[in-house]
N, C-alpha and C positions, 0 to 999 in steps of 0.2 A: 338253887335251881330246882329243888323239890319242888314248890311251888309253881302253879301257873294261874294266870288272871287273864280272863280271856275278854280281848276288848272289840273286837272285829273279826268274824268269819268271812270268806269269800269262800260259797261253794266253788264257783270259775265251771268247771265241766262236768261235774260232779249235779248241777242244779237240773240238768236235762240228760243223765245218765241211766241207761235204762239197760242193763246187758242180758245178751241173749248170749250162751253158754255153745262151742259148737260140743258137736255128737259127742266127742272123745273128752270131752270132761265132765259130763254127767252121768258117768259110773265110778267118779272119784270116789273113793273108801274115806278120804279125810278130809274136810271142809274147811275152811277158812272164813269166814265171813269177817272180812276188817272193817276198818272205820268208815261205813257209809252208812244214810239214812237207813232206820231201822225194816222201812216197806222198801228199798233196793236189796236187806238180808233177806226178807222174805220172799222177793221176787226172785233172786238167784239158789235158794233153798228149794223152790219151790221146782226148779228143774234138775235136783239132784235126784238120784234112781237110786233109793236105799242107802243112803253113806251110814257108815263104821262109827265117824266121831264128828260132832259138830262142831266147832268154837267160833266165838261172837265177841268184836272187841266191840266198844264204842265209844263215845266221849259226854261229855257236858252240855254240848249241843242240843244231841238227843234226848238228853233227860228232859232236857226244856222245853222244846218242843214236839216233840212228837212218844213221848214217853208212855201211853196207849199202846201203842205200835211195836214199843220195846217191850213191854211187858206183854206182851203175845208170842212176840220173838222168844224170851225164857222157856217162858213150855216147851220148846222145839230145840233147844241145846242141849250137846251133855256136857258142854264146859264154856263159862263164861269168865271173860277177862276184863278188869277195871280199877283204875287205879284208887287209892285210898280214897282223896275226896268225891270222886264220884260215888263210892262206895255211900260215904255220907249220904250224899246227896238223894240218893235213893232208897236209903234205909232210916236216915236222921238218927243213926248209932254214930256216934263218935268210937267206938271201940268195936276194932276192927274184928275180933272174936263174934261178938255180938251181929255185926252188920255179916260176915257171912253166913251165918244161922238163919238170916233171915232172907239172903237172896237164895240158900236152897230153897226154902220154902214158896220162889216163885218161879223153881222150874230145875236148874242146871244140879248134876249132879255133881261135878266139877265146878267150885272158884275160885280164882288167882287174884288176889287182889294187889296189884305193882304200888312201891311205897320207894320209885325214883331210887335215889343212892341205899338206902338202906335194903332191898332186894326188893323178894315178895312172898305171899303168903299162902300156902294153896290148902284148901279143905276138900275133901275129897272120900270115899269109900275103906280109903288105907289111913285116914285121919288127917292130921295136920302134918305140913312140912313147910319148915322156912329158910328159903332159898336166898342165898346172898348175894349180893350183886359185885362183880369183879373190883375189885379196886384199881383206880386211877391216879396218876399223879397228876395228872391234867387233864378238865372237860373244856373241848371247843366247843360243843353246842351239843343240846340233849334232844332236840327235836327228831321226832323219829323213834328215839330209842324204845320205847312202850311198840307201835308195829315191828321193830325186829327183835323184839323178845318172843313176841306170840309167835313169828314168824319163822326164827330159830327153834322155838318148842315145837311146833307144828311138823317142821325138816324133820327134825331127831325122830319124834312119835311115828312120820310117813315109813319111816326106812327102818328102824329098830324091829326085831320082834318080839311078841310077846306080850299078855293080856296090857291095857293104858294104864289098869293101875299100879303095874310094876316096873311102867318105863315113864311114869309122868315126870314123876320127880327129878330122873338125870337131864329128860327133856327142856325140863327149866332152868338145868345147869350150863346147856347150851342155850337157851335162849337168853340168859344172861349171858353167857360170853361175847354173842351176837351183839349187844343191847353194849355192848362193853367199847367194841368196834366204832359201834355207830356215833358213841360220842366223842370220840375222837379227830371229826373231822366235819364240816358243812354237807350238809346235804348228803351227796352219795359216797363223797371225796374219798371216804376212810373204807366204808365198807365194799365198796366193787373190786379194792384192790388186796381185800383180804384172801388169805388159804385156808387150805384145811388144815394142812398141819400147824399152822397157828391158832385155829379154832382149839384142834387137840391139845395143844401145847396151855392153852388159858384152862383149857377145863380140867387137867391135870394139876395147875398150879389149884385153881380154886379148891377142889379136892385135898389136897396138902394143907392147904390153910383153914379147911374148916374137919378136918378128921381129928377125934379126941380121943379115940381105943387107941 
């Protein structure tokens, strides 16, 4: 399930999606910009009033088509999020070390590069950190799980205090645990009926399992 092979897109609502922001969230301190065309990131960026942190996912899609566009978007993040093979795809590094040296170099000071079950990878001001991904006895479907990783990193970063580069990394301890949820279940199934205290309860355990002092 690492893999994906993309054979057919339907934007669906998404093709004539233009959003206009009201008053009260364009003095957000933390941005999100997820998986939509790269000129939708830039039109909804574009009506933010100074934000704190930017993050940018994207997919495959946009590499292929509108990849201009994306790389305009770079300059204007401090953290971008993408999983191994696009990482390729954009860099033509097969080694993931190598490919994110080269996506700073086209903007973000933050990148996370997601490698599915095996966690992901973030380079970043404070160096390297490699984040594991929860373990599973069973995946019902992975779809999703990459937006609620950045999604749960994002949560954590909004509400924690203290400079990004000292709270990225638990951030992603929670974004995986989210990402953990999500494949548990079709669709929303798994994750609308999660808690916090079972959020706490997984990040706790992951903690446990990867501490070696």
């Amino acid at each position: 399930m690492n893999n994906r092979r993309t054979l057919l897109t339907e934007l669906g609502v998404f093709e004539t999606f233009t959003p206009t922001l009201p008053d009260s969230h364009r003095n957000s301190p933390f941005v999100l910009l997820a998986n939509i065309a790269p000129s939708l990131q830039h039109h909804v960026l574009n009506q933010m009033q100074r934000p704190k942190f930017v993050v940018a996912d994207t997919m495959d899609l946009w590499l292929n088509i509108a990849l201009p566009d994306l790389l305009k978007l770079l300059k204007r993040l401090d953290a971008f999020v993408l999983n191994d093979s696009e990482a390729y795809q954009l860099t033509t590094e097969d080694n993931v070390f190598a490919a994110l040296k080269k996506i700073h170099k086209l903007g973000p000071k933050y990148v996370i590069i997601k490698k599915g079950s095996h966690g992901s990878i973030l380079s970043g001001p404070g160096g390297f950190f490699i984040c594991p991904a929860y373990p599973l006895h069973r995946v019902v479907d992975p779809t999703g799980a990459g937006d609620s990783f950045v999604g749960g990193m994002m949560g954590h970063l909004a509400t924690a205090k203290g400079p990004i580069n000292e709270k990225i990394r638990r951030a992603m301890i929670y974004g995986s645990v989210v990402a953990s949820f999500c494949c548990e279940g079709f669709g929303l199934q798994r994750t609308t009926k999660i808690t916090r205290a079972q959020i706490e309860q997984r990040v706790k355990e992951l903690a446990r399992l990867t501490r070696f002092l």
